[in-house]
N, C-alpha and C positions, 0 to 999 in steps of 0.2 A: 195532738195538741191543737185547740184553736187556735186562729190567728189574731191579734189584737183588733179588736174593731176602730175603725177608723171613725175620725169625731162626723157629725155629721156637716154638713155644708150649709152654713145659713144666708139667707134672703133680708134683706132690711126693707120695711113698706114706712119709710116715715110719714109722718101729717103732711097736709097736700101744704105747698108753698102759695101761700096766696098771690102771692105780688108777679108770679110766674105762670105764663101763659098752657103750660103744661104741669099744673101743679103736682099732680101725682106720680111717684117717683119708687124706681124697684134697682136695689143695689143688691152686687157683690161684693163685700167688705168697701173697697170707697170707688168701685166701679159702676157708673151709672148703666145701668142695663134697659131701661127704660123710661119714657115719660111720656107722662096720659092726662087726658082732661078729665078725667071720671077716676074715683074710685074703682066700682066695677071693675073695668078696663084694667087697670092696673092688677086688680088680683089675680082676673082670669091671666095675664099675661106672667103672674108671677107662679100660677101653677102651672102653665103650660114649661116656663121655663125651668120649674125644680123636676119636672119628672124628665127632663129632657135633660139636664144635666146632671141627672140623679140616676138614669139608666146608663148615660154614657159611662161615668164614674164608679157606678155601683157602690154609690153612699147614699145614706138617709138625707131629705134635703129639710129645712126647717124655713118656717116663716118668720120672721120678728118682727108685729106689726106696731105700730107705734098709736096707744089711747089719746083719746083729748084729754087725758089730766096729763099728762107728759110718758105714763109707764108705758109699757111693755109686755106685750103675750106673746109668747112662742108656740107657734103649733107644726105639729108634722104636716107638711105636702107633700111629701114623696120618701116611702119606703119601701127597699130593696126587698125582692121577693126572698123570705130563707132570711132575713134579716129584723133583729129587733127594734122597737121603736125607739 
């Protein structure tokens, strides 16, 4: 019998904060993980950190990036090898 897959681990990239000197910002659920003056910056550090906390774990990590209309895309960054997406 398989074991239950466990949910994956999501990443939050909200819109940059303007009025904040490091506008761009990468959470784990309400823990601030990072902040960057660039977009950029911010991604590369938010994939360097899902496959880093996604090997440790051995969970799928997701992004949740946040659009200029206000929505939301979620994409995979990091899946476990032997694991689906």
């Amino acid at each position: 019998m398989n074991p239950t897959p466990q949910p994956p681990i999501m990443l939050y990239l909200p819109l940059a904060q303007r009025s904040n000197g490091f506008p761009w910002e990468v959470f784990q659920d309400t823990h601030r993980m990072g902040t960057f003056a660039t977009q950029d910056e911010c991604f590369r550090h938010a994939l360097r950190l899902a496959k880093s906390i996604g090997r440790r774990m051995g969970r799928p990590v997701r992004l949740k990036i946040e659009g200029d209309d206000g929505s939301w895309e979620t994409v995979n960054a990091f899946v476990p090898e032997g694991a689906d997406a």
